[in-house]
Structure formats: structure tokens, C-alpha cells
C-alpha positions in Angstrom: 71.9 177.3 127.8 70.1 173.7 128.1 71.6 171.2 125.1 68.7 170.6 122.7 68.3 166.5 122.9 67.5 165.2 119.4 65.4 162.0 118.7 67.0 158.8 117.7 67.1 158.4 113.5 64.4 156.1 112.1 65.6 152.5 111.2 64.4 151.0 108.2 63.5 146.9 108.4 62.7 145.4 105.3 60.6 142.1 104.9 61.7 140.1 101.8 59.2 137.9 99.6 59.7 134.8 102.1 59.2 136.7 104.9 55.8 138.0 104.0 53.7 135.5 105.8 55.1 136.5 109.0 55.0 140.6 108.1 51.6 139.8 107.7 51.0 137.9 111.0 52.9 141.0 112.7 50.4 143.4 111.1 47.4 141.3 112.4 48.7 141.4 116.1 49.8 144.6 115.9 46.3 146.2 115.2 44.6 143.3 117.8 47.0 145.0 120.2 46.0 148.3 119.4 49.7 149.1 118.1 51.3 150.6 115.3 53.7 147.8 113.3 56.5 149.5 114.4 55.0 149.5 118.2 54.6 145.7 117.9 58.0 144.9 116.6 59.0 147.4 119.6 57.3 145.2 121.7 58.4 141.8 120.0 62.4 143.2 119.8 61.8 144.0 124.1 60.2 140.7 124.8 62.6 138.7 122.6 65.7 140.5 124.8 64.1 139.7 127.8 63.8 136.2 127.2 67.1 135.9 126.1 68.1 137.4 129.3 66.3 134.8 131.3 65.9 131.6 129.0 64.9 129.1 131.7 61.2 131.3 132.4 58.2 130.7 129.8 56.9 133.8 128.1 54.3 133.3 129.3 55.7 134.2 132.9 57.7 136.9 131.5 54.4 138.6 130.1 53.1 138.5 133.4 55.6 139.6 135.1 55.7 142.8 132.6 52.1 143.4 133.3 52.3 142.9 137.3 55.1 145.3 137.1 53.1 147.9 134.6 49.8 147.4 137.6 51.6 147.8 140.4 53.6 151.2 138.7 49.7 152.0 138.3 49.3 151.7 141.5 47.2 148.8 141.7 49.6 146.6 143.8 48.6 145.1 147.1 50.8 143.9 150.1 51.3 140.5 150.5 49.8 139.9 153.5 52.2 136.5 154.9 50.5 133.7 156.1 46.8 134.3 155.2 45.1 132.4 152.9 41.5 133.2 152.0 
């Protein structure tokens, strides 16, 4: 008989009075990113780890080397061809 997996419990994160400038700012990038709020704080917790893990790149970099990594899992990745320049 297969184990039935279960689905991690719901967290709860709470935004006091002085935090509401930045819930707000969350909500705006969230629906500019086509996310949910708790997809963008998702996104925000992964990034934020990520960086922490590798403090001397920009985010910048780090963003980009997400979204090469999510093209070439796409299938969109070329070989580097060595010593050609175009």
C-alpha cells in the first residue's frame, strides 16, 4: 500500500502597522509579477537564501543566473561554441 504524502501546514506571517508600507510594496510586485503575495514572498524568501549563500555576486547576477538556468531547463540553451566570436 503506497504512504499517502500530505502537504506541508500553511504558515501564517503577519505585517504589523510599521510594516505596512513594505506589505504594500510586496503586493504591488507581486501582481506586476503575475504572482500570488504568498508566491512573491516565496520568491523573495528563495532569492534572499540564495544571496546569503553567495554574498560576493549582485542580485542582479543571481536573477540571471536563475533565469538562464529556468531557459536552458526549457530547452532553450545553446553550446558554447569556444573561440568564435561573431
Amino acid at each position: 500500500m503506497a504512504k499517502a504524502t500530505t502537504a506541508p501546514a500553511p504558515i501564517s506571517v503577519r505585517f504589523g502597522k510599521e510594516e505596512r508600507s513594505m506589505l504594500q510594496l510586496l503586493q504591488a510586485r507581486a501582481k506586476a509579477s503575475h504572482r500570488t503575495l504568498a508566491e512573491q514572498l516565496k520568491y523573495y524568501t528563495f532569492l534572499g537564501m540564495v544571496a546569503a549563500d553567495n554574498p560576493d555576486l549582485p542580485l542582479s547576477m543571481i536573477e540571471g543566473i536563475l533565469e538562464a538556468r529556468e531557459e536552458f531547463r526549457a530547452g532553450l540553451g545553446k553550446p558554447y561554441e569556444w573561440g568564435v566570436t561573431r
